[in-house]
PLY file of the C-alpha trace (Angstrom):
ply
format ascii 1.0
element vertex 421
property float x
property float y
property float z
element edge 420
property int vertex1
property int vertex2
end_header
17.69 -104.66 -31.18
15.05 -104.53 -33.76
12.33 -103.56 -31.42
14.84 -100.32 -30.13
14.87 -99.46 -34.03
11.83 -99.00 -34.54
11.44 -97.07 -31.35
13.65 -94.38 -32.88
12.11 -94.34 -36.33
8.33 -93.62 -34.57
10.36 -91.56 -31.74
12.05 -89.12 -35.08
8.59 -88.99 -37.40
6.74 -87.48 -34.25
9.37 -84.87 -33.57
9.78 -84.07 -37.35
5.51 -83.61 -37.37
5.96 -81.45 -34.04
8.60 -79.39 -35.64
6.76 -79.00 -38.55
3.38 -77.70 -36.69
5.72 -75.28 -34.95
6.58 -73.36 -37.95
3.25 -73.02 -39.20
2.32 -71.78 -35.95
4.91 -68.82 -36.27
4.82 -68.59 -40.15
2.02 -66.35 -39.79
3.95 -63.30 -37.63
6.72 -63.68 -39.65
5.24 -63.00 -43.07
4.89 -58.91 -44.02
2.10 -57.02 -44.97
2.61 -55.57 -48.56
3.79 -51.66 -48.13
1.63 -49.42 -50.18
3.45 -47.82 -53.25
4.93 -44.40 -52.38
5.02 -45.06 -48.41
7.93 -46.66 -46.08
7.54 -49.40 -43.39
8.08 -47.83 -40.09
11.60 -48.42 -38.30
10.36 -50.35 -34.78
11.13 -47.34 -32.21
13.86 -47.94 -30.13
13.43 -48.57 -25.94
13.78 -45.37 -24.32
16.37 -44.74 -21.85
14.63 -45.13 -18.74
17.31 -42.94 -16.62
15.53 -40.66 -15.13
16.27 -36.69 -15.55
16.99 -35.71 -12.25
16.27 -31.65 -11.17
17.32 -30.58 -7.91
14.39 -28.71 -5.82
16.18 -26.33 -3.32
13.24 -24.08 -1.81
12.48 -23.16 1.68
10.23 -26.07 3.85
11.29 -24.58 7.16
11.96 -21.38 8.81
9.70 -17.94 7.52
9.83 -18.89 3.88
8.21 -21.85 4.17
4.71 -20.61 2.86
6.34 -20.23 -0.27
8.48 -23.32 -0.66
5.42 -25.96 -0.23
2.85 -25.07 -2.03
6.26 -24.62 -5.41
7.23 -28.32 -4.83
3.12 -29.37 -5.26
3.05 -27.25 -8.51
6.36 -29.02 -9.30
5.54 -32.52 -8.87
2.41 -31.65 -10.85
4.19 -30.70 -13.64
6.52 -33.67 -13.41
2.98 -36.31 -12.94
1.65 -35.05 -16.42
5.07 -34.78 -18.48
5.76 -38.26 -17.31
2.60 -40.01 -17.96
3.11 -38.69 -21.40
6.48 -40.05 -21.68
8.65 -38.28 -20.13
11.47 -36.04 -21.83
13.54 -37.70 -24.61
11.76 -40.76 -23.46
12.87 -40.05 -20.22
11.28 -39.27 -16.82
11.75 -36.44 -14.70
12.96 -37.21 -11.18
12.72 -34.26 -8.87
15.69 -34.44 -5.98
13.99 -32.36 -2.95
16.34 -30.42 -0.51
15.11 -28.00 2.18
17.12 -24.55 2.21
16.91 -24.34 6.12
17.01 -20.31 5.73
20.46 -20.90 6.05
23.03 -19.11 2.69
26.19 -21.74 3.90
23.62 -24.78 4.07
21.78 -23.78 0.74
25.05 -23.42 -1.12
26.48 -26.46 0.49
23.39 -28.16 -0.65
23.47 -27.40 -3.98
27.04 -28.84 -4.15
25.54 -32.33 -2.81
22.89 -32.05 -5.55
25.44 -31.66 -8.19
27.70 -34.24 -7.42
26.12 -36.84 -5.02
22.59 -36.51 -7.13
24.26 -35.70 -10.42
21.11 -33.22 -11.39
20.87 -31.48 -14.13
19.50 -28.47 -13.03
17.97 -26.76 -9.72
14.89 -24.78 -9.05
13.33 -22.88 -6.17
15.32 -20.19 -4.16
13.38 -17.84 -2.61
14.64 -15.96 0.35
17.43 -13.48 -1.91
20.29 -14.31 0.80
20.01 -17.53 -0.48
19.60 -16.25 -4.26
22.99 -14.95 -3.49
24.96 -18.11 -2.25
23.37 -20.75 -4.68
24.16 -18.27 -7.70
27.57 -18.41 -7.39
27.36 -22.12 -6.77
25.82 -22.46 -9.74
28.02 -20.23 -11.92
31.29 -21.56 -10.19
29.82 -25.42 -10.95
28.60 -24.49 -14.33
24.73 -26.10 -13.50
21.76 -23.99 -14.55
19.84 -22.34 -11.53
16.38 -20.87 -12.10
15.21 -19.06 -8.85
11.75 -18.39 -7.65
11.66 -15.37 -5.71
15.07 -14.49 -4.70
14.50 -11.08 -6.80
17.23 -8.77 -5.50
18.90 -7.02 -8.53
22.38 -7.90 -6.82
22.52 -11.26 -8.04
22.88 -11.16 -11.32
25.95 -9.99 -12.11
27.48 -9.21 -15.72
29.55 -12.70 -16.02
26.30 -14.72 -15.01
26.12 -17.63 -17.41
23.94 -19.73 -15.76
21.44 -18.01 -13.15
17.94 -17.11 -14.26
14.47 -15.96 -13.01
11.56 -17.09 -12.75
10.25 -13.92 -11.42
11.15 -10.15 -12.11
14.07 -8.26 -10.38
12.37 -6.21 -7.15
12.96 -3.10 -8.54
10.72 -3.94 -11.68
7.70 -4.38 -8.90
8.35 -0.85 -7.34
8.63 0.39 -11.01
5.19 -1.16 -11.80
3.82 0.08 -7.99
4.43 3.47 -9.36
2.80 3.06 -12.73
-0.31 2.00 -10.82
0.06 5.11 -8.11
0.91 7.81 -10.69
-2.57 5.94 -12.60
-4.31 6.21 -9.16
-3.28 9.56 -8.12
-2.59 8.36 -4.38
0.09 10.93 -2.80
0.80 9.25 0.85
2.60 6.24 0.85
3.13 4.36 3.85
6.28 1.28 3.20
7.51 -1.51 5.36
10.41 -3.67 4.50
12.29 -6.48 6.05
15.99 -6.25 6.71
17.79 -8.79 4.40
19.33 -8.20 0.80
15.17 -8.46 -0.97
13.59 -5.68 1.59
16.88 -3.01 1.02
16.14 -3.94 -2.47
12.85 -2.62 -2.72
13.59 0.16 -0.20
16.45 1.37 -3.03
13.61 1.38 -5.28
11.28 2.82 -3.51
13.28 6.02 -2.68
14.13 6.34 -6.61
11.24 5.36 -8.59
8.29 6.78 -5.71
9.85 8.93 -3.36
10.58 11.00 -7.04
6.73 11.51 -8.18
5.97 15.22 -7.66
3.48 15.09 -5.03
4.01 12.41 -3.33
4.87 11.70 0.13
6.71 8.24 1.47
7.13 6.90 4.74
9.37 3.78 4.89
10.02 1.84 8.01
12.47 -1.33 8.01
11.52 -4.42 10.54
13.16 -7.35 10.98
12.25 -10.36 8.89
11.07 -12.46 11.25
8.82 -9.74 13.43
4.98 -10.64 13.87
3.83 -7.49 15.83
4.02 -4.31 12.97
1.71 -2.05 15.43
5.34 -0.36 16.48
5.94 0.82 13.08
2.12 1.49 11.92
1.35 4.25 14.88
4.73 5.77 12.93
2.47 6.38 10.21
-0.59 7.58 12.19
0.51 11.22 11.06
1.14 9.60 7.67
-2.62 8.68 7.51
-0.76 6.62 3.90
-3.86 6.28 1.00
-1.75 3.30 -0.07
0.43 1.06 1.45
3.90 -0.96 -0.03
4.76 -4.05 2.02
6.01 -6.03 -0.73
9.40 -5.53 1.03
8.14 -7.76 4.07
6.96 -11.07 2.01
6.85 -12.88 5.42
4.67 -9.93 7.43
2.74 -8.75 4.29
-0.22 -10.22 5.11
0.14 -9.91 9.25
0.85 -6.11 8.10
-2.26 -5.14 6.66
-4.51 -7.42 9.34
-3.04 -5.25 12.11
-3.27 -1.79 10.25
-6.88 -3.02 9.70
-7.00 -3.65 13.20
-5.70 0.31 14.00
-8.09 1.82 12.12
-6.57 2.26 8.77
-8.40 3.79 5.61
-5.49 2.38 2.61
-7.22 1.71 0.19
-4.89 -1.20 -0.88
-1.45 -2.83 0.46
0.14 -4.32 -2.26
1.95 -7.13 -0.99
4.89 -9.54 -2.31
4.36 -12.46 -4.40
0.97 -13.33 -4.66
-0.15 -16.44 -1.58
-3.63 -16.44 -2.20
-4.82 -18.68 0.44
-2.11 -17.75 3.16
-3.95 -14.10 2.43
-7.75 -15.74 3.18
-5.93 -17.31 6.00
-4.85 -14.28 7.51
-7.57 -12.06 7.15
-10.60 -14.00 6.56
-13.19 -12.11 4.55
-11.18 -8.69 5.25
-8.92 -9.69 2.50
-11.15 -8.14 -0.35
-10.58 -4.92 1.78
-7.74 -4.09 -0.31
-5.53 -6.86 -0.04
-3.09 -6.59 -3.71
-0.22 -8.85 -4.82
1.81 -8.86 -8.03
2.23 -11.99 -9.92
3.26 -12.85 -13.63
0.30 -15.04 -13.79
-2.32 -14.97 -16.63
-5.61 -15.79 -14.61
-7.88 -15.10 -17.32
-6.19 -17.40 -19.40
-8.35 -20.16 -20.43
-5.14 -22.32 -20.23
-4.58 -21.52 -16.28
-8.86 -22.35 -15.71
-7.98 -25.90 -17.36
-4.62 -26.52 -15.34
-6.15 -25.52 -12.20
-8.74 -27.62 -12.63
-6.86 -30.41 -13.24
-4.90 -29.40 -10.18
-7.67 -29.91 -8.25
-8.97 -32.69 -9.18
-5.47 -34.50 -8.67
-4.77 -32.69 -4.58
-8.08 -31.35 -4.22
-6.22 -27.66 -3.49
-6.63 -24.27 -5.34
-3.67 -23.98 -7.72
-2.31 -20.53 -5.99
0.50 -18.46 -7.83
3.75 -20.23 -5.93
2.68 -24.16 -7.32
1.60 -22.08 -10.78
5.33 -20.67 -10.47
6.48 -24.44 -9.73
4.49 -25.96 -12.11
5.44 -23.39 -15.20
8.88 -23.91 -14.65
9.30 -27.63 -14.73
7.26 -26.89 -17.93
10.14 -24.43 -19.18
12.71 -26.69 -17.99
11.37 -29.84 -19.68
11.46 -27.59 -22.89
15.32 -26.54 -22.98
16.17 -30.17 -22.05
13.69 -31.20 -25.05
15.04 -28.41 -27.30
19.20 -29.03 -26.37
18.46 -32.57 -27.20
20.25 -33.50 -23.75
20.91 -33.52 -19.93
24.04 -31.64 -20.31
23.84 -28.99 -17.78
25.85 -26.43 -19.72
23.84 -27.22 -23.03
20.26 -27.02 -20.80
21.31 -23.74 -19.59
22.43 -22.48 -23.16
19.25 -23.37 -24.62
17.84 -21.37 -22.06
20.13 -18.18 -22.39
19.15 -17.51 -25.82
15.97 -19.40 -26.75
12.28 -18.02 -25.78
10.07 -20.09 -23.92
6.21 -18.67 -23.90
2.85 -20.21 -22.11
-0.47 -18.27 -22.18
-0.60 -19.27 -18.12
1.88 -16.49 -17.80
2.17 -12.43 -18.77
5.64 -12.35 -20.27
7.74 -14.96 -22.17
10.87 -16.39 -20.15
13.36 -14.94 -22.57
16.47 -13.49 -20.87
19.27 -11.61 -21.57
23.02 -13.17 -21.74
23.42 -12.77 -17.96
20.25 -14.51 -16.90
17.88 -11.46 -16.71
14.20 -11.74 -18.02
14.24 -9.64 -21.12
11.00 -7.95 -21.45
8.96 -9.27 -17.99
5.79 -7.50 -17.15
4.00 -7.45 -13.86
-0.49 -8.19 -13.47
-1.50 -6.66 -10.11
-3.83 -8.84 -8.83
-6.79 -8.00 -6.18
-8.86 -9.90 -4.16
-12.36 -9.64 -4.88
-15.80 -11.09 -3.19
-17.44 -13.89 -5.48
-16.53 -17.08 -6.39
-14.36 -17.63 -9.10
-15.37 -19.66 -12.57
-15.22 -23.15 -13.70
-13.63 -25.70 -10.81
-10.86 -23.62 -9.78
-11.74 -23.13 -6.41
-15.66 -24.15 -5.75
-17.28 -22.78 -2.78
-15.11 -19.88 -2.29
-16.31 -15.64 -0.96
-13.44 -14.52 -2.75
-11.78 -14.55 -6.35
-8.80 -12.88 -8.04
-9.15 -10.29 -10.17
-6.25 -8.33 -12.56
-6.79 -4.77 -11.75
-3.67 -3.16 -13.64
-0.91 -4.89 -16.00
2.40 -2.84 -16.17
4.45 -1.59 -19.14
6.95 -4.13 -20.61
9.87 -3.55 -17.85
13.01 -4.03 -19.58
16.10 -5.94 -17.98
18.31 -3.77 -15.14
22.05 -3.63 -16.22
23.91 -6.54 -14.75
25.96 -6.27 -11.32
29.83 -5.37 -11.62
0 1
1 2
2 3
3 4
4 5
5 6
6 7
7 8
8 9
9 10
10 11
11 12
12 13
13 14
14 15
15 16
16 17
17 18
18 19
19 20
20 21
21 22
22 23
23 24
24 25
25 26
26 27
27 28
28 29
29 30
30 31
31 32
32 33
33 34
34 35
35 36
36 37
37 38
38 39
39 40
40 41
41 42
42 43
43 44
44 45
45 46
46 47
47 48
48 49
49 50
50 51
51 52
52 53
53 54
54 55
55 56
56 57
57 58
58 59
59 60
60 61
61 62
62 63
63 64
64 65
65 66
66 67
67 68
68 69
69 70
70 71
71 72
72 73
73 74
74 75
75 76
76 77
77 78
78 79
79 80
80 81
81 82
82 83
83 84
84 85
85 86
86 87
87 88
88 89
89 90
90 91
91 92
92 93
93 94
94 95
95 96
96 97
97 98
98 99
99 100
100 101
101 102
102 103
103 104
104 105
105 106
106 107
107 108
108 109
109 110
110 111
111 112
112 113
113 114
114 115
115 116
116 117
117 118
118 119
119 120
120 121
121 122
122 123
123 124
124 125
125 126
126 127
127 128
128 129
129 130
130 131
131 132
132 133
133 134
134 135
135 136
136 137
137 138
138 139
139 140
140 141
141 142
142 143
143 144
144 145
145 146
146 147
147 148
148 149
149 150
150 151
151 152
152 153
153 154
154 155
155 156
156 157
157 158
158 159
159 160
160 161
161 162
162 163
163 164
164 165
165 166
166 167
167 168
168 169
169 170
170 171
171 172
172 173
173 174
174 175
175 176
176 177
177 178
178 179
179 180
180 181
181 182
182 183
183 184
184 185
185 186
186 187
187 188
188 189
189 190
190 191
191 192
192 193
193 194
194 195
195 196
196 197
197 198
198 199
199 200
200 201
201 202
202 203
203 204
204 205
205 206
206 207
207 208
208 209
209 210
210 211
211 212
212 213
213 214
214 215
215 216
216 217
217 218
218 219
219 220
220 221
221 222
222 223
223 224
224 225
225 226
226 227
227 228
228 229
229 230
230 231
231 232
232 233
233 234
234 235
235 236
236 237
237 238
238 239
239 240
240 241
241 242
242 243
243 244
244 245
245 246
246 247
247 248
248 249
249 250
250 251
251 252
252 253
253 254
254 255
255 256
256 257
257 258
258 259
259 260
260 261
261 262
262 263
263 264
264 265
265 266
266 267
267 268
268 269
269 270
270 271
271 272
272 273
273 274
274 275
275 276
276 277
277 278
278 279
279 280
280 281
281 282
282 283
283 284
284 285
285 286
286 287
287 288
288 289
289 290
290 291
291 292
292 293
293 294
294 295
295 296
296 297
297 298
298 299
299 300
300 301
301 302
302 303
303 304
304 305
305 306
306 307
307 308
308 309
309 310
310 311
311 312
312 313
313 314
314 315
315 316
316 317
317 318
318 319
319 320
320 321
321 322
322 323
323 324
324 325
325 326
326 327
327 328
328 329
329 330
330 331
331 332
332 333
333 334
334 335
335 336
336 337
337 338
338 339
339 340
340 341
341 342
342 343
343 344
344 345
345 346
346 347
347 348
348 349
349 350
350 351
351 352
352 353
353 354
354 355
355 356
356 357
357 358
358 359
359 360
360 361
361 362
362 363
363 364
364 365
365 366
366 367
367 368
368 369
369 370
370 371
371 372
372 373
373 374
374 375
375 376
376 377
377 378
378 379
379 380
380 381
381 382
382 383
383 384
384 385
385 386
386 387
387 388
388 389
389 390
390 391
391 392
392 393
393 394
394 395
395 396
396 397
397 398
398 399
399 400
400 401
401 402
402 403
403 404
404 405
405 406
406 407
407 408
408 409
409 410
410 411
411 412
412 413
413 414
414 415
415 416
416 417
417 418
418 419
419 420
């Protein structure tokens, strides 16, 4: 009995010696470094909500858009790579939910439903094909979720109770208005036009017949195809008589580039076709080293920025591609997305879109500021015509390359066109 007595005694001095080593071994984190007189010890930051932000990509990946849709997701995802490795938004990252529009209105729309309530995003990006402008806009407006579309430009979709539908890009009759800025400048007086036959192409046919058809002087063709043609010679020998100094296919963004190969191909002398939204290396595609025969796109792109020679670089040296207007377009507006979410101080669709509606977002990579008017319109957009040119352009952008783009004319500050009925 003795003997287990002791035991205990030895058995409780070790454990009070162990304890005792223990707290000296912690004393040490637990004592505070003396604050210096006139400063305050810094509050430990709290964990960040790791729920993602979740933005809804609807853009085309199929069907004759698709040209445009792929190359707006890469700029997209871009965006989202460098936001998040910097933390995210409200300490948050940015999850991008990617849907294909199929070229179908009924799908898109139906789509965009799924995103809202199956994916619970926040916001969606990407429409480019106006038909589909048209269906997911009054999705968006009917399910109160903020919409910013690529290059679904017809001037029919905003309409005066838009709340929460912007663009990205200029209404189409703002390029025809900056087209004839550049002809009156130019002093071309034959026009030769081709359009496609959806909602964009009788857009800028509208706007053709009032903004150029008017110039004293000035003679217009226009000829209407449908979207999905690929041989244009038909409607080209129309204009043999013509014999157009300057040719507007803008209307036809799926044939633009098919449209001046083959007019090239008949002999013509244009001195430029000004296409639709700039594709710089569908263009080289196309035409090969006949693109810096006149080849002309407008874009809202800054390309002399030294901000867009650093993000294309960086572009590059993350997919090894040329950063071409449609993943700039991508890119920028995750950027101008991340900053309403950032500036509302939430995820809250309707606050998101709010922020958007009347604050003013501005990055040197682009020529106007995204600031819009109550129904979603950009306020005071302007429009760089860009060129293709032989050389290859500066820095890293695009080593190796014949060809570079060069701003040949900026428009006037084009004012917002008064809101549908």
């Amino acid at each position: 009995m003795k003997g287990r007595y002791v035991g205990l005694v030895v058995l409780l001095m070790v454990a009070i010696v162990i304890a005792g080593c223990a707290q000296q071994t912690q004393q040490p984190a637990q004592e505070k470094t003396p604050t210096p007189s006139g400063e305050k010890t810094a509050t430990p930051a709290k964990p960040p909500d790791q729920k993602p932000i979740k933005i809804g990509v609807l853009a085309p990946f199929s069907g004759p858009f698709s040209q445009y849709g792929n190359p707006y997701l890469k700029g997209a995802q871009f965006a989202v790579e460098e936001i998040n490795a910097k933390g995210g938004v409200m300490g948050r990252p940015i999850e991008l939910v990617i849907r294909d529009t199929k070229n179908n209105p009924s799908e898109a729309a139906t789509t965009f439903e799924e995103l809202v309530y199956s994916e619970g995003v926040s916001a969606v990006i990407g429409p480019v094909s106006s038909d589909i402008g048209l269906a997911t806009s009054r999705k968006a407006e009917e399910l109160e979720v903020p919409l910013i579309l690529n290059l679904a430009v017809t001037e029919k979709i905003h309409k005066e109770s838009n709340r929460y539908t912007f663009r990205a890009n200029p209404a189409a009759p703002l390029w025809i208005i900056a087209a004839s800025e550049y002809i009156k400048e130019k002093g071309y007086k034959r026009i030769g036009v081709i359009v496609a036959d959806y909602s964009f192409g009788h857009s800028i046919k509208e706007a053709v017949e009032k903004y150029i058809s008017t110039i004293p002087g000035v003679t217009v063709q226009i000829e209407v195809a449908p979207v999905r043609e690929s041989d244009f010679t038909p409607y080209l020998r129309k204009m043999a008589d013509l014999n157009p100094e300057f040719m507007l296919v803008t209307g036809h963004p799926p044939g633009a580039k098919i449209i001046m190969k083959q007019a090239l191909e008949l002999g013509f002398q244009s001195e430029g076709y000004i296409g639709a939204a700039l594709l710089e290396d569908e263009w080289v595609s196309a035409l090969g080293k006949s693109v810096t025969k006149g080849a002309m796109c407008f874009a809202g792109a800054d390309y002399s920025s030294e901000e867009y020679r650093k993000v294309a670089e960086r572009y590059r040296a993350k997919t090894g591609e040329y950063l071409n207007y449609q993943a700039l377009t991508g890119y920028v507006t995750i950027l101008h997305l991340a900053w309403a979410i950032d500036k509302a101080g939430s995820d809250d669709p309707k606050k998101i879109a709010e922020t958007i509606r009347n604050g003013k977002f501005e990055t040197p990579l682009f020529v106007y500021p995204f600031e819009y008017t109550e129904w979603g319109d950009l306020k005071n957009a302007r429009l760089a015509l860009e060129a293709f040119r032989e050389g290859e352009p500066p820095g890293n952008i695009n080593p190796g390359a014949f060809w570079k783009v060069e701003t040949v004319y900026v428009s006037s500050n084009l004012p917002a066109l008064p809101p549908q009925k």
